[in-house]
C-alpha positions as CSV (number, residue, x, y, z in Angstrom):
1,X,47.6,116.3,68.4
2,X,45.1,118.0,70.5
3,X,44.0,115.4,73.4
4,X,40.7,117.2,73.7
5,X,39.6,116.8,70.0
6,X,41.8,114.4,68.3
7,X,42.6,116.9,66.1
8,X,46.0,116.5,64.2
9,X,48.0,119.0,62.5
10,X,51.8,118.7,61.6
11,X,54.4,120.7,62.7
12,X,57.0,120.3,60.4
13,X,56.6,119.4,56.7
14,X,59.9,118.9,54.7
15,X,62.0,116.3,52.7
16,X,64.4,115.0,56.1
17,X,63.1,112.7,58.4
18,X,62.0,114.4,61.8
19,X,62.3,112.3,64.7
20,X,63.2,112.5,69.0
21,X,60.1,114.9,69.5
22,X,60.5,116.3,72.7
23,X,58.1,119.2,74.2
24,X,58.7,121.4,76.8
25,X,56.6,120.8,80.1
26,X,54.1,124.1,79.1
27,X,53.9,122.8,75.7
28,X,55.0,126.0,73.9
29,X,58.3,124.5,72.6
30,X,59.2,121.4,70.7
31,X,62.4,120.0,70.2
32,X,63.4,117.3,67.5
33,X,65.9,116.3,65.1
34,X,66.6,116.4,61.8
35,X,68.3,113.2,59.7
36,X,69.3,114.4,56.8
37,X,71.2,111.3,55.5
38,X,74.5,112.3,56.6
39,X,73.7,113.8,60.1
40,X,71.7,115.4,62.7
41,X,70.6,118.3,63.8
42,X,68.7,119.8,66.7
43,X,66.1,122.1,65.7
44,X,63.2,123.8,68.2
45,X,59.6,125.3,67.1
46,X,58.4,127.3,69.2
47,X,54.6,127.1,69.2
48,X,53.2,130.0,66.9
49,X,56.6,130.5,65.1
50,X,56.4,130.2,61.4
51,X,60.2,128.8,61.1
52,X,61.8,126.3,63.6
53,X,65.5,127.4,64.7
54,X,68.7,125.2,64.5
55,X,70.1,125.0,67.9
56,X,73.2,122.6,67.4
57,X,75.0,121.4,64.9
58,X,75.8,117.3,64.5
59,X,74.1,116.6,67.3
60,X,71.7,113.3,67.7
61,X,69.3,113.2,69.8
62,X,67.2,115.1,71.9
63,X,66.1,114.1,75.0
64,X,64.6,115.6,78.0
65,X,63.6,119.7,79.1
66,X,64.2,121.4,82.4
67,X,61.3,122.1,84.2
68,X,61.7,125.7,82.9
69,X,61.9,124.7,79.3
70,X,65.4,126.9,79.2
71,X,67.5,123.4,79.2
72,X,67.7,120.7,76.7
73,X,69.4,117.2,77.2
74,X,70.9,116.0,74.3
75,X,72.9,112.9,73.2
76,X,75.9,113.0,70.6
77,X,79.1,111.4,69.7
78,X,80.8,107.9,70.5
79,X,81.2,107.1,72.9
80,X,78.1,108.9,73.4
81,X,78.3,112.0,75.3
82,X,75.7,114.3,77.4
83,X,75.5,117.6,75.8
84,X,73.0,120.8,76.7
85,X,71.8,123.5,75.0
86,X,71.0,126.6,76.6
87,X,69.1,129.5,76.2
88,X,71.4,130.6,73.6
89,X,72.2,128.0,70.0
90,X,74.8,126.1,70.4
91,X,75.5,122.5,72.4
92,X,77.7,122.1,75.5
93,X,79.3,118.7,76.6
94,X,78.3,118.4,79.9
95,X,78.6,114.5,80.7
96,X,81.0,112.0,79.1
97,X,83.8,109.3,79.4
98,X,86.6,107.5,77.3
99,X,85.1,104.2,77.9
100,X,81.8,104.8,78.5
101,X,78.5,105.3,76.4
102,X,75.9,107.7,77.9
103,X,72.4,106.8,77.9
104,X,68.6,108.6,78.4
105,X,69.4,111.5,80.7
106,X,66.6,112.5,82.9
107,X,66.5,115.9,84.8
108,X,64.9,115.6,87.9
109,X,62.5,117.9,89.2
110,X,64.0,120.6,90.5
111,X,66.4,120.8,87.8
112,X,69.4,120.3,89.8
113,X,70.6,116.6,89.2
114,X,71.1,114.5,86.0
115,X,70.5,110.8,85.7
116,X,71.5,108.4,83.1
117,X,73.2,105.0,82.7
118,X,76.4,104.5,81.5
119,X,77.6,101.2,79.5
120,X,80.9,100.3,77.8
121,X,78.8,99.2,74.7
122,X,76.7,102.2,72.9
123,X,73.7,100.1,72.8
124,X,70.6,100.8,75.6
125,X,70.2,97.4,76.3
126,X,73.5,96.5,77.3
127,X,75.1,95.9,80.6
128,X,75.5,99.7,82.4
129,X,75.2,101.5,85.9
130,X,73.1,104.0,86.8
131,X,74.4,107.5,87.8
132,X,73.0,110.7,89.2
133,X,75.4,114.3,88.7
134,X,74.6,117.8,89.7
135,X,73.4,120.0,87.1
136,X,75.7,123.0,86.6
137,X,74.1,124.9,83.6
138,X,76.8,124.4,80.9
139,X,79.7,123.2,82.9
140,X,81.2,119.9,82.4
141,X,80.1,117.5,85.2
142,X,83.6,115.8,86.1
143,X,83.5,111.6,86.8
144,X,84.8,112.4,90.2
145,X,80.9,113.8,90.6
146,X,79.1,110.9,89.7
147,X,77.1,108.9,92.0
148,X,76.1,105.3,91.1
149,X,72.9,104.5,92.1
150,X,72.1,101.0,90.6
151,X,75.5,98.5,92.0
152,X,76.2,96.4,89.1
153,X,77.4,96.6,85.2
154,X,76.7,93.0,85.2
155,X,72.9,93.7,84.2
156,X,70.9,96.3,82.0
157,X,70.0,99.4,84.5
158,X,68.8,102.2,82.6
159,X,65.7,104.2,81.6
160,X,65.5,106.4,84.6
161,X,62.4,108.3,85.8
162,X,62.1,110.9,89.0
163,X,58.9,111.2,91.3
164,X,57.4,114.5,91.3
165,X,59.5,114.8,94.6
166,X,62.5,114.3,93.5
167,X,63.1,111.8,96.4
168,X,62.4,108.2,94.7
169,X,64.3,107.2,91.3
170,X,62.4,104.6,89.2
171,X,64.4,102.7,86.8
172,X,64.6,99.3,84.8
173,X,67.1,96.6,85.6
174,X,67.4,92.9,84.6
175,X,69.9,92.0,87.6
176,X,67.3,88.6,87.8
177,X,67.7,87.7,84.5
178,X,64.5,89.5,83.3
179,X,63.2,92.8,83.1
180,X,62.0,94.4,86.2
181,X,61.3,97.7,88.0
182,X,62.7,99.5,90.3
183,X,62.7,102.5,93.0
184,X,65.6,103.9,94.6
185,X,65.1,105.9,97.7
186,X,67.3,109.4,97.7
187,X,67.3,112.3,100.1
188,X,68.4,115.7,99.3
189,X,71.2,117.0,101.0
190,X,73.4,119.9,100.7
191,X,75.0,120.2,99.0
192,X,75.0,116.7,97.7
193,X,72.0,114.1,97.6
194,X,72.1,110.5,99.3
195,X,71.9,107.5,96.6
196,X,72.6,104.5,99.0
197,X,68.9,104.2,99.9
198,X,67.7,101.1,99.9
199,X,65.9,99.5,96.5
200,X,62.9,98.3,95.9
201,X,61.4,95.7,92.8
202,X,58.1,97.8,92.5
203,X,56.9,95.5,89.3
204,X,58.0,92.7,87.6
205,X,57.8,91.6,83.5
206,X,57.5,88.0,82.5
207,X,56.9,86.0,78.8
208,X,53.4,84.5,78.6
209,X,52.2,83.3,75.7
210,X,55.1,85.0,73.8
211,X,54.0,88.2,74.8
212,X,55.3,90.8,77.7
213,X,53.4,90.5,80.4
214,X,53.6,93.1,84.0
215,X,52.9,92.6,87.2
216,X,53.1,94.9,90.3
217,X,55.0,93.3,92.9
218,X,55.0,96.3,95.9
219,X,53.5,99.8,96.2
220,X,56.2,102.2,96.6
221,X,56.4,104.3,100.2
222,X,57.1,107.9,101.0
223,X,60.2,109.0,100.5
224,X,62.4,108.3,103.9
225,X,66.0,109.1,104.8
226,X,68.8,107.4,103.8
């Protein structure tokens, strides 16, 4: 859809369902994925192509782009893994763990770190911890790598999100009992970053009148060392 004219024109017309739209930060490319009944695939149109390419095979779902638009997150598997797909077809386990489920990886600006949550149940909304990992192109990321940001599995912390900095990590946790957000404080280091600054509850969601209601509870700062 064009933002400017409301204009709406489809990308993709064909008998599958198309769904996990994800486009690159210029907006030339678009990655989704196709459900055929059976399985998924990753395909990318690039914009002013007349055929979108198949860039992995059983595959789920797309999920975020490096800044670059060469990189694409993907989810697959169960437990679900982390996979990439590079600037060649083809998808590349980068992230995963016997006994844990992998969940909405988020590449942070500069492209060099990977968040996501990880949760002993496949489902989102379950009980998980949130991680950050370095970001070695197609390498597998080993556990010994990992970095827990949020401190419990007790409660739902997931759905990550990066400041245009790099140095704040926003995310949702429910370690109260209901949903509320978050910011943790990080500071780039070499070669590793810090993820034991402190946290922050930056708004707060509440049931009113059966319905979800947010509040903002504190402005978050500049970033600050660890």
């Amino acid at each position: 859809m064009d933002l400017d004219s409301g204009r709406q024109e489809p990308l993709v017309v064909g008998p599958w369902a198309e769904v996990w739209p994800k486009i690159t930060r210029d907006g030339r490319r678009v990655a989704y994925a196709l459900e055929d009944g059976k399985k998924q695939e990753i395909y990318i149109l690039t914009l002013g192509a007349a055929v979108p390419e198949k860039v992995c095979d059983n595959c789920t779902e797309p999920w975020d782009w490096s800044s670059d638009g060469q990189h694409l997150l993907y989810r697959s598997g169960l437990p679900r893994k982390i996979g990439v797909v590079g600037s060649t077809p083809g998808g590349h386990i980068v992230l995963q763990h016997p006994q844990y489920s992998l969940h909405v990886p988020r590449f942070s600006p500069d492209d060099r770190w990977i968040a996501f949550s990880a949760g002993k149940s496949g489902t989102v909304g379950d009980a998980s911890v949130l991680f950050i990992a370095p970001f070695r192109g197609q390498a597998e990321i080993p556990f010994s790598e990992w970095q827990a940001v949020s401190d419990s599995s007790d409660s739902i912390n997931s759905a990550a999100g990066w400041s245009p900095d790099g140095h704040l990590l926003y995310f949702m946790s429910e370690r109260d009992g209901s949903p509320f957000g978050l910011f943790k404080r990080l500071l780039i280091r070499v070669p590793a970053r810090c993820p034991k600054g402190r946290t922050w509850v930056v708004a707060r969601t509440y049931k009113k009148a059966g319905r979800d209601v947010s509040i903002s509870t504190r402005r978050a700062k500049r970033s600050q060392p660890c």
